[in-house]
Every structure is written in structure tokens, then in C-alpha cells.
N, C-alpha and C positions, 0 to 999 in steps of 0.2 A: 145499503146506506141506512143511515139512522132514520131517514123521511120512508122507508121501504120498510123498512120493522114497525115504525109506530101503522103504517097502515095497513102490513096482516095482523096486529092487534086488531082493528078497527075489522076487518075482512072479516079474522075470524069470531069474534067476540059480539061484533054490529054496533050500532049505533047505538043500541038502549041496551039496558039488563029487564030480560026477557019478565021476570017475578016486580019487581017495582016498577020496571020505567020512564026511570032513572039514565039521563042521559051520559055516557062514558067520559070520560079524556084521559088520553094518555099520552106522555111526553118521554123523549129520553134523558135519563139521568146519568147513565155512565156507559162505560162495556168493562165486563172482567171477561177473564181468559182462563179455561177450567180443561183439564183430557185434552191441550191442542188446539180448543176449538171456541172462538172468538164469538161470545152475546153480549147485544144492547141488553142493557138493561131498562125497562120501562115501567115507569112508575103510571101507577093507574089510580085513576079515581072517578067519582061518578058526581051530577049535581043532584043536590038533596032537593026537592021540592022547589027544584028554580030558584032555590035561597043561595046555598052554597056550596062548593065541591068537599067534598070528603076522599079520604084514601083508603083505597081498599086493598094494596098490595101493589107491588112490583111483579114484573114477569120479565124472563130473560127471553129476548128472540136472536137465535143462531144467526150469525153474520148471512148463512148460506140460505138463509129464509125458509130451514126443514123442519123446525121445532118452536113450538113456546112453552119454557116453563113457568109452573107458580113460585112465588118466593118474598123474600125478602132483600133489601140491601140497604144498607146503614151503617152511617161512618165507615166506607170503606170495606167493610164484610156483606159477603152473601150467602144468602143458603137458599140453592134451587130447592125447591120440594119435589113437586108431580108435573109429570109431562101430560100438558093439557092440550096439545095437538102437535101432530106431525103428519109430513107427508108421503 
């Protein structure tokens, strides 16, 4: 489900960004369908100094919950980059 992908973001990523400190959030924004095989798309961001959230990219998480990748998605176009975890 889309509430099961945003929280292996959260699982695998955690709650802060390890180097700032920086607290995460990530939401879903869409799903594409790419080789067969259906991902959330999740938009990430983190909050700046408890001021405001900033974006630091999108990550696509496989419907089957095996993979997250880095990326982008806008206006309807995506582009996975690196797979940054699988199982």
C-alpha cells in the first residue's frame, strides 16, 4: 500500500539524516509502471533547522516492498537512477 512504502522509506532511511540531523518526511506523490512492475513514487524531504522542509528528491518504492530507488518525478516523467536498497 502507499502507507507500507512511505514507511520502508522511514524503516530504511530512519527518522533523521544521519550527517545534519535533519528530520525526514516523505509522502506519496504518484506510482509509474516501468519492466511490469508497479512503484510508489515518494517524494522526500527533510526539515531545515526546524524552520522549513526542503526537497531532496523522490524515491520509487516497488509495490512488492523488494526495492527503493533514487530519482526524480515531474510533471509526469520519471527517472529511477540507483538502487538504494533491496531485499
Amino acid at each position: 500500500t502507499p502507507e507500507e512504502a512511505t514507511e520502508l522509506c522511514f524503516s530504511v532511511m530512519g527518522e533523521k539524516d544521519k550527517e545534519t540531523g535533519f528530520a525526514f518526511s516523505f509522502g506519496v506523490s504518484g506510482a509509474v509502471e516501468t519492466k511490469g512492475k508497479q512503484y510508489y513514487v515518494i517524494r522526500g524531504s527533510w526539515l531545515v533547522d526546524n524552520s522549513h522542509l526542503s526537497y531532496i528528491g523522490d524515491f520509487f518504492v516497488s509495490a512488492d516492498g523488494k526495492e527503493i530507488y533514487s530519482g526524480t518525478y515531474f510533471q509526469g516523467e520519471y527517472t529511477m537512477d540507483n538502487v538504494i536498497w533491496s531485499e
